[in-house]
C-alpha positions as CSV (number, residue, x, y, z in Angstrom):
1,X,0.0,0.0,0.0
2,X,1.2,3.3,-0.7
3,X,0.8,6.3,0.7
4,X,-1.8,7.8,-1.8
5,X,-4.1,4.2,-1.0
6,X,-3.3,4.8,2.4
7,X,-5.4,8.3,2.1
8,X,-8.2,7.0,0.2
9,X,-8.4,4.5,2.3
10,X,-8.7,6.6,6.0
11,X,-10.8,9.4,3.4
12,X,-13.6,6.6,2.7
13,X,-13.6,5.2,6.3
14,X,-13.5,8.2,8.3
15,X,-15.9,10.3,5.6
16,X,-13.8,13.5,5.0
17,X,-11.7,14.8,1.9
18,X,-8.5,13.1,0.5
19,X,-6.8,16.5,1.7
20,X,-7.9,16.4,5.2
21,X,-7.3,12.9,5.6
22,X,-3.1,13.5,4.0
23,X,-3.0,16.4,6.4
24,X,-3.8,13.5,9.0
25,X,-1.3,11.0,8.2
26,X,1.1,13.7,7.6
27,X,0.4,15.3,10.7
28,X,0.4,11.4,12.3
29,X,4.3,11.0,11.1
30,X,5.6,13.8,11.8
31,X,4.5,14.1,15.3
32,X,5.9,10.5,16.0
33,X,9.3,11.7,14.5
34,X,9.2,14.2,16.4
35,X,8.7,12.3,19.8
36,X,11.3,9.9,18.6
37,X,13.7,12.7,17.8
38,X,13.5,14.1,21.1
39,X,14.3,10.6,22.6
40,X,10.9,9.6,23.6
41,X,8.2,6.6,22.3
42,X,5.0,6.6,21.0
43,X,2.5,3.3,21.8
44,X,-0.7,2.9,20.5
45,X,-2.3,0.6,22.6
46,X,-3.8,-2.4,20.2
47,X,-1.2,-1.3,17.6
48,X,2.4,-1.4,18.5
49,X,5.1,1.1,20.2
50,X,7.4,3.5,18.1
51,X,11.0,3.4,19.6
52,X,14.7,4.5,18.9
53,X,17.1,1.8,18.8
54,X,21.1,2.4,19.0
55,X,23.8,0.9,17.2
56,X,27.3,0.9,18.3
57,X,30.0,1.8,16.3
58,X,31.3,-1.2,14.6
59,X,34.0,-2.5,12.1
60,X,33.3,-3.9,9.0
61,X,34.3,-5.2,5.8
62,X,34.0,-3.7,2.0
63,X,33.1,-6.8,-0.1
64,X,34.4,-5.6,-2.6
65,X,37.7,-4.6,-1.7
66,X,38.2,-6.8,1.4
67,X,38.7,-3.9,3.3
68,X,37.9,-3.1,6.8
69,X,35.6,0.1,7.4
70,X,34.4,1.7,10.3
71,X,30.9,2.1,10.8
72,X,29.4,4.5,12.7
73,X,27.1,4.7,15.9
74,X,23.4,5.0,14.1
75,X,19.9,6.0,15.9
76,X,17.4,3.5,14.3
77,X,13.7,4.4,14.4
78,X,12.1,0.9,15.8
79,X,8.5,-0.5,15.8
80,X,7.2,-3.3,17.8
81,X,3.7,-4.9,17.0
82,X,1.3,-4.8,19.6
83,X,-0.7,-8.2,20.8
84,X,-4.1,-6.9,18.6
85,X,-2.5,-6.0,15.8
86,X,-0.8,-9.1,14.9
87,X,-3.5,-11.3,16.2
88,X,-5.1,-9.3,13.6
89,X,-3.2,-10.3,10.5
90,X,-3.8,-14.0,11.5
């Protein structure tokens, strides 16, 4: 699904334009990335929980070259599936 089907989608069930329901979903990402950004997590209950994970900085290799690279420290945005939703896919 893509974003566009996602709209027409929440339009039809909620019954309001294709604009108000993008303003939504945008408004709907960008205040999880926002809580995320600032360190904290968002949980729906009956969905899931929107975290930040950390990665270490690490060694690795080029496969092409053989070589060994550093890689460095990364903030990962994380989502775990609450007990609903994937009793829900089922």
């Amino acid at each position: 699904m893509t974003k566009t089907e996602l709209i027409e989608v929440v339009a039809d069930g909620a019954g309001i334009s294709k604009a108000a329901a993008a303003k939504a979903i945008d408004s709907f990402i960008k205040g999880i990335t926002k809580t995320l950004k600032k360190g904290g997590k968002v949980t729906i209950i009956g969905f899931g929980t929107f975290s930040v994970s950390k990665r270490k900085a690490r060694k690795g290799r080029n496969p092409r070259t053989g070589e060994t690279i550093k890689i460095p420290a990364a903030k990962l945005p994380k989502f775990s599936p609450g007990k609903a939703f994937k009793q829900g896919i089922k």
